[in-house]
C-alpha positions as CSV (number, residue, x, y, z in Angstrom):
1,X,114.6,90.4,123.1
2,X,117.9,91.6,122.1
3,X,119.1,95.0,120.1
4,X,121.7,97.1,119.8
5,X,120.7,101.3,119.0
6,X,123.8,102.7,118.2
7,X,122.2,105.6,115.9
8,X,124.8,108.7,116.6
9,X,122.9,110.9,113.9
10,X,121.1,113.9,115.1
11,X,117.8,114.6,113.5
12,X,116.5,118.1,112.6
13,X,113.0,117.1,111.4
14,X,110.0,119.1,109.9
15,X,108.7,121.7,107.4
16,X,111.4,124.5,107.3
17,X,114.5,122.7,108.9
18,X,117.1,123.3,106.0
19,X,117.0,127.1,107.4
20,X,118.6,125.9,110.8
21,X,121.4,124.4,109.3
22,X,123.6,128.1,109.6
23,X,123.0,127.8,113.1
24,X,124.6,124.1,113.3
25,X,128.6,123.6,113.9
26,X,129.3,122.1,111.4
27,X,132.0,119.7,111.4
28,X,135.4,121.2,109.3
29,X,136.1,124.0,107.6
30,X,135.5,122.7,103.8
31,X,132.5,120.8,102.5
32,X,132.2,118.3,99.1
33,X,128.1,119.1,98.7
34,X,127.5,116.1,96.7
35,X,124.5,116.4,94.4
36,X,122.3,114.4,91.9
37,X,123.4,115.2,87.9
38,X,119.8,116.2,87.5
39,X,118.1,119.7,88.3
40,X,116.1,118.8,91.5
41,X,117.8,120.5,93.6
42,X,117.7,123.7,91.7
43,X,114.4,123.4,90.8
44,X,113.0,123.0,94.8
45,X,115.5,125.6,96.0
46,X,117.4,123.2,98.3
47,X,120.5,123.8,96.7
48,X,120.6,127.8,97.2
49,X,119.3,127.2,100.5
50,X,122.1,124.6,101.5
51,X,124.6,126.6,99.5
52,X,123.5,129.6,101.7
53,X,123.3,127.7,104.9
54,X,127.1,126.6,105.1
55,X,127.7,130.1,103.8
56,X,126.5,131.4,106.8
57,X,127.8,128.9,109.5
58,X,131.4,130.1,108.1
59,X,132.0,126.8,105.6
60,X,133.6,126.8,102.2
61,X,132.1,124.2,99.8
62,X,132.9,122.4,96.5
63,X,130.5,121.3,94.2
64,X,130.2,117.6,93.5
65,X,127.2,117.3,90.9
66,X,127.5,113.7,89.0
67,X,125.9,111.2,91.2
68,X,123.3,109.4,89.0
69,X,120.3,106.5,89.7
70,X,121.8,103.8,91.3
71,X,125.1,104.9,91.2
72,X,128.2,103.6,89.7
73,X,131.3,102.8,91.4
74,X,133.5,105.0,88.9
75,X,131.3,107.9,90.0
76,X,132.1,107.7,93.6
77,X,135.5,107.2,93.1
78,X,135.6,110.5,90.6
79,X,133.9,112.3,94.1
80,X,136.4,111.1,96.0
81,X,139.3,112.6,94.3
82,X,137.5,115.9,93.8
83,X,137.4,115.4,97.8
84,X,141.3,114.9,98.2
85,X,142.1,117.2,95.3
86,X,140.1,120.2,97.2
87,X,141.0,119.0,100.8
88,X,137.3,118.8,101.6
89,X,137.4,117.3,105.3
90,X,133.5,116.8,105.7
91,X,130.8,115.9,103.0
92,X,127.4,117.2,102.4
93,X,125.2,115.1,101.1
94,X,121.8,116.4,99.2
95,X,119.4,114.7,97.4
96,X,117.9,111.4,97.7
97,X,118.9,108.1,98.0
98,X,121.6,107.4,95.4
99,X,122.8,110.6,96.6
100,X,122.6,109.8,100.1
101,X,124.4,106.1,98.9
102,X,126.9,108.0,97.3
103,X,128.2,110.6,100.4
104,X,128.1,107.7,102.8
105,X,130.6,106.4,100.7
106,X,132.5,108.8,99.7
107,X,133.0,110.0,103.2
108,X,134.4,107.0,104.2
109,X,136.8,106.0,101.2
110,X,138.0,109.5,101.0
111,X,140.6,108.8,104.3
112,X,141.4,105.8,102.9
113,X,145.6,105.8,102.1
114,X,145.3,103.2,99.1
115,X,142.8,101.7,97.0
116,X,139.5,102.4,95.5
117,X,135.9,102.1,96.3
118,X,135.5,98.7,95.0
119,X,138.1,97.5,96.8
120,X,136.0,98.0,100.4
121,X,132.9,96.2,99.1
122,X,132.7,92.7,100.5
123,X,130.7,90.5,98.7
124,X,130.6,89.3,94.8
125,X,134.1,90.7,93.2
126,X,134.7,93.2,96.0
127,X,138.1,93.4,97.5
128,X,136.9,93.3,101.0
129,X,139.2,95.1,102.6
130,X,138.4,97.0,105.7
131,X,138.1,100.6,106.3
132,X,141.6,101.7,108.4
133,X,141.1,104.9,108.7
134,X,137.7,106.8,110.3
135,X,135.0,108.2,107.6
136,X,135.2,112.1,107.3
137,X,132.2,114.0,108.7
138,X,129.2,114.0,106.8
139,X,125.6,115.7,106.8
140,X,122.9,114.3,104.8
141,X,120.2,116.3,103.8
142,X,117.1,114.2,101.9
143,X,115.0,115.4,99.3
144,X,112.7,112.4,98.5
145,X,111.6,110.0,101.4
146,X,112.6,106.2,100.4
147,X,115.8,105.1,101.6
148,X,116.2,106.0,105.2
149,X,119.5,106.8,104.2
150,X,119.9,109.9,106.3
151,X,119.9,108.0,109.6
152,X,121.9,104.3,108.4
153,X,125.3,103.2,107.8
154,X,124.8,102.5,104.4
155,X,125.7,103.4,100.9
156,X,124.6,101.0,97.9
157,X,127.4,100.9,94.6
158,X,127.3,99.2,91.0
159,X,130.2,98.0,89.4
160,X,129.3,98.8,85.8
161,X,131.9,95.9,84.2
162,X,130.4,93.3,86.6
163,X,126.6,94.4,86.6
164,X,127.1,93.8,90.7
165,X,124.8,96.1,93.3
166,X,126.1,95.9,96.4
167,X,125.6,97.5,99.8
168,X,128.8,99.2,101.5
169,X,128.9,100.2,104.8
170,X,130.6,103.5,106.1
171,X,129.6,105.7,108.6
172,X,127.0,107.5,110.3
173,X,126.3,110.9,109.1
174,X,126.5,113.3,111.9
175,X,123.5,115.6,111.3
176,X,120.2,114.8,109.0
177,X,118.0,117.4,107.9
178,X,114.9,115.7,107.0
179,X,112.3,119.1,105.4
180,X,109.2,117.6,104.1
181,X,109.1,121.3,102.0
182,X,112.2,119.9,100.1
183,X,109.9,116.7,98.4
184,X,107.1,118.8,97.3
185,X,108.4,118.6,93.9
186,X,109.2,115.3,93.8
187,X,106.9,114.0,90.7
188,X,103.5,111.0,91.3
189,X,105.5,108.2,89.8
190,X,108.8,108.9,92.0
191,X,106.9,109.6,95.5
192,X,105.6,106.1,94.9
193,X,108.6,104.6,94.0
194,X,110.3,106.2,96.9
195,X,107.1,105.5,99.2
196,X,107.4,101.6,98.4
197,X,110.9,101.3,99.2
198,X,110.5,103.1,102.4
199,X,107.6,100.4,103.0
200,X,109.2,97.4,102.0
201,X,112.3,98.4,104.7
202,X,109.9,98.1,107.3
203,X,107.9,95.1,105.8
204,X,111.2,93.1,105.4
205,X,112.3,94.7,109.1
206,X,109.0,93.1,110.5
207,X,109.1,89.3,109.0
208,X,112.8,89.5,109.4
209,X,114.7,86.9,111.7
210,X,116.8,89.9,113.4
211,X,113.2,91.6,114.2
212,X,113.0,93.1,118.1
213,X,110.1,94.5,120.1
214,X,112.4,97.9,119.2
215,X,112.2,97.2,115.8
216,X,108.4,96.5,115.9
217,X,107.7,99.6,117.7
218,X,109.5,101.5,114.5
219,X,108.7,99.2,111.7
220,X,104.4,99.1,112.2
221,X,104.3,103.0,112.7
222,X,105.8,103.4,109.3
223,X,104.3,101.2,107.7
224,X,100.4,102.4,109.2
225,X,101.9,106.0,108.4
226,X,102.7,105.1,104.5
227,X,99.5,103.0,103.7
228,X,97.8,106.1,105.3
229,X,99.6,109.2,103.6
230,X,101.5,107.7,100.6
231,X,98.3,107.7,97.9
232,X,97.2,111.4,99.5
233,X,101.0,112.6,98.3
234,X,100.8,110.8,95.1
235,X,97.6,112.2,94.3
236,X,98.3,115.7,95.5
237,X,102.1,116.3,95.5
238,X,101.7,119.8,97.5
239,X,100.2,117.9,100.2
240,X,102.5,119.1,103.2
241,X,101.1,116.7,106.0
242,X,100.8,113.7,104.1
243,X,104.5,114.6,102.5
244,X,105.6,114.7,106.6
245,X,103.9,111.2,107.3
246,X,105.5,109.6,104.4
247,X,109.1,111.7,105.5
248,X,108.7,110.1,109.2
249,X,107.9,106.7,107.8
250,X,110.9,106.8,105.7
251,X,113.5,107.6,108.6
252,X,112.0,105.3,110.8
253,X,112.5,102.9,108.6
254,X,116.0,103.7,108.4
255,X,115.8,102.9,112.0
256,X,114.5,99.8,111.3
257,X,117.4,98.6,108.6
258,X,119.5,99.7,112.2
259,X,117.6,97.3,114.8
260,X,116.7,95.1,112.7
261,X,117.4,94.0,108.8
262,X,116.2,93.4,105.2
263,X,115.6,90.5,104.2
264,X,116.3,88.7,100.6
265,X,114.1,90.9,98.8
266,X,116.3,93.5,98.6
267,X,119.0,91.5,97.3
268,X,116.2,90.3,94.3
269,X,115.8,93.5,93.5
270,X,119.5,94.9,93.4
271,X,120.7,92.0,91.3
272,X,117.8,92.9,88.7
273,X,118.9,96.7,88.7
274,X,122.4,96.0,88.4
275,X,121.6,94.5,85.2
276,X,119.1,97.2,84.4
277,X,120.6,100.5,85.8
278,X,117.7,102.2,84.2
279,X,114.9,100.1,86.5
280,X,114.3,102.6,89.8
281,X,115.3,100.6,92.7
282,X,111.2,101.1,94.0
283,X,110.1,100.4,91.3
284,X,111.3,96.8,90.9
285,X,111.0,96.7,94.2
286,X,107.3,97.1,93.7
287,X,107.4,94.5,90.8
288,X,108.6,91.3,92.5
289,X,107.1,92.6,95.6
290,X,103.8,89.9,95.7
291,X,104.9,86.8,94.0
292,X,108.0,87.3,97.0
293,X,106.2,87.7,100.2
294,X,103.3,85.0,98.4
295,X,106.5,82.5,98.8
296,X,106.9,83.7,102.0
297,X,103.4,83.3,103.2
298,X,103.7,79.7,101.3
299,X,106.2,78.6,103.8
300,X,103.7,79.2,107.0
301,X,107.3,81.2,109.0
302,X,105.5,84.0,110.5
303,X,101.5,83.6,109.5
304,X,100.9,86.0,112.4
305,X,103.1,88.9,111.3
306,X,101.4,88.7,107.8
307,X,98.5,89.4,109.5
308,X,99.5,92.3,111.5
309,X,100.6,93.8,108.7
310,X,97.8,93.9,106.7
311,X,96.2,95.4,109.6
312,X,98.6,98.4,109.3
313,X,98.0,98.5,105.8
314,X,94.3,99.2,106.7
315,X,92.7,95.9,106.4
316,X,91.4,96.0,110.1
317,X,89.4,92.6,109.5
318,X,92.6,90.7,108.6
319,X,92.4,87.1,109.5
320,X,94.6,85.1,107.2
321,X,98.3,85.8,105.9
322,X,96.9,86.4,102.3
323,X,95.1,89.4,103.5
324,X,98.6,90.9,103.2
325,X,98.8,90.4,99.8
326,X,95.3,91.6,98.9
327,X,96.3,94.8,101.0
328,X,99.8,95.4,99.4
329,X,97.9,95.0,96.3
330,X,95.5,97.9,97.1
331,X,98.1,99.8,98.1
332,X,100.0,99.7,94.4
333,X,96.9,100.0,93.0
334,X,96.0,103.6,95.4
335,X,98.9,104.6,93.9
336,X,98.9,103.9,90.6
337,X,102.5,101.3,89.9
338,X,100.3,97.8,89.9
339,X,100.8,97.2,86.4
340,X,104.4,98.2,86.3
341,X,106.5,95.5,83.8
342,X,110.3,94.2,83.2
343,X,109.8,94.3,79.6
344,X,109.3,98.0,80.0
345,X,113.0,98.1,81.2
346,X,114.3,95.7,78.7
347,X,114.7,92.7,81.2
348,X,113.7,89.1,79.6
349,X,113.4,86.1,81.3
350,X,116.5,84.3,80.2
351,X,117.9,86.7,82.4
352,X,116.4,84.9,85.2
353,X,119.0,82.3,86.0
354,X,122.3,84.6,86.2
355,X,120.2,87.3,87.7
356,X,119.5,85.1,90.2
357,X,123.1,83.3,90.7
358,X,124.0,87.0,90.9
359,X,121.5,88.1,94.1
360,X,123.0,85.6,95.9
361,X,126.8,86.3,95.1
362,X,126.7,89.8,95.8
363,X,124.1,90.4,98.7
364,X,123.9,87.1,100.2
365,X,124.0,88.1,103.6
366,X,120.5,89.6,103.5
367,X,119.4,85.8,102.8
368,X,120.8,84.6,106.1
369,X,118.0,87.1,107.7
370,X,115.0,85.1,106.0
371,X,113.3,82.8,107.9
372,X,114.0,80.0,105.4
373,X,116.4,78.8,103.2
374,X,115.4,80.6,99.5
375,X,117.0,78.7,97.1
376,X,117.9,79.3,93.7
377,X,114.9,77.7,92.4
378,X,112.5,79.9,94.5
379,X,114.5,83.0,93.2
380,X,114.2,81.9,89.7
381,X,110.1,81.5,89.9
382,X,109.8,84.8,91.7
383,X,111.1,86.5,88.8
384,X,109.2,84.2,86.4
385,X,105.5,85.2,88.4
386,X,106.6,88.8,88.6
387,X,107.5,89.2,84.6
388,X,105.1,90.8,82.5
């Protein structure tokens, strides 16, 4: 057993937390609050409260409300010169994951003395520079539970000329203010979208070749804790204890991208919505999800873990590997994204072959975690038994 826990971020968790942030110190004087270029936030009140929370613990605050789905690098870059502009020394981040992505990012290029975002992504075209100077301060406040992102490292950027998705890693945030109460409006198709890609952390955490008993510990609980709650809070949005099982499951599986790692799937799934900015990064998550772990369970790497799983999925009589499979399945089906398609995103499968060349190129490190080689050929016929 080996692990390193090096999580700095303090967690206020529950229904009702945003109102402690006033009573936090928070870390400068002048805040970037870095918001989605929807109307979430306005709409659940998370805005005024956060707006009224810095307010109060004596911080000025600028307005950074652009960051779309699977955000683009230009974007980023545009918040960090608002950033430098306004001499904003700590960032606020609130929304969900993109958002979340996006502050990580931000926090970190905006001390930077030269260069732009792009140029500190390593992998595909990225300049792969390193980060010289120390990321600014940064609170992250989630409003959807998927991404873990208020507890990790990690921020996820598309180069819109290249079609590349690639993950870029900055710093910790200093303080995460997970409120259930803040994902109550967070519509049936979304919550599952979000729910998924909170499970699939954990599910790629657990078959992983980094996994740890630490990692174990965090990785089952969430994933017993979505297959339990996730269909109650797609059914019945308002749902305030099955909204905090699905919340707890999604930042301990942000624990678990920490201990442990994702594996290749999640470099499938960016290269598809790199090409497809449109395709929610759950969703297709959810689409190539069975014909993926089926090649796993093909290659015989970790039967056993298969099994446990779909045990904490809630098939207690689970005796082969394919009972995984069967109890993923129900899962989509419980909550109502089994029949989700490509087409309906405009992918086609002449796609399949660059796509492919692409995951490999630009999140290639996430391959070295599988437990076998995945060549280009196994990539290609995921895609092909996942298209409809």
């Amino acid at each position: 057993m080996s692990f390193t826990w090096n999580i700095p971020t303090k967690v206020l968790f529950g229904a009702g937390k945003i109102k402690d942030l006033a009573k936090e110190t928070m870390p400068g004087k002048k805040a970037l609050l870095v918001i989605s270029n929807g109307r979430s936030t306005k709409i659940n009140g998370s805005l005024e409260a956060v707006q009224r929370g810095l307010t109060q613990a004596g911080a000025e605050y600028v307005i950074f409300d652009k960051i779309q789905a699977n955000p683009l690098e230009p974007t980023i870059m545009e918040g960090v010169e608002t950033a430098r502009l306004h001499h904003c020394d700590f960032i606020v981040g609130l929304g969900g994951g993109s958002v979340l992505d996006s502050a990580t990012v931000i926090s970190a290029v905006v001390p930077q003395k030269q260069g732009r975002v792009w140029d500190y992504i390593h992998g595909g075209t990225g300049g792969g520079q390193p980060l010289t100077e120390e990321p600014l301060p940064y609170i992250a406040i989630t409003t959807s539970a998927g991404t873990g992102s208020e507890v990790d490292c990690w921020g996820v950027v598309t180069n819109p000329d290249t079609h590349e998705k690639i993950g870029f890693q900055g710093g910790y945030p200093t303080l995460a203010i997970v409120d259930p109460e803040l994902m109550l409006t967070v519509p049936p198709e979304y919550t599952a979208y979000q729910g998924f890609d909170a499970l699939f952390h954990s599910i790629e955490g657990y078959v992983s070749k980094c996994c740890n008993e630490m990692a174990e510990m965090v990785e089952l609980t969430a994933i017993r804790n979505i297959a339990e709650n996730l269909p109650k809070a797609v059914k019945n949005g308002s749902d305030l204890e099955a909204r905090t099982k699905v919340a707890f499951a999604n930042t301990l599986s942000g624990y678990s991208m920490e201990v442990s790692s994702c594996t290749s799937e999640h470099s499938l799934e960016h290269a598809l919505s790199g090409h497809h900015q449109d395709l929610p990064h759950g969703a297709g998550l959810i689409m190539i999800s069975l014909a993926y772990f089926t090649k796993w369970i093909d290659k015989h790497v970790c039967d056993e873990r298969f099994v446990e799983m779909a045990k904490a999925l809630g098939k207690t009589d689970a005796k082969e590997p394919m009972d995984f499979i069967t109890a993923l399945h129900d899962l989509q089906a419980a909550c109502g994204v089994d029949q989700l398609k490509m087409s309906d995103y405009g992918i086609t499968p002449d796609e399949f072959d660059r796509i492919a060349r692409d995951a490999k190129s630009t999140m290639g490190g996430l391959f070295l975690c599988d437990r076998f080689d995945m060549s280009h050929a196994d990539i290609v016929s995921i895609y092909e038994q996942s298209y409809r």
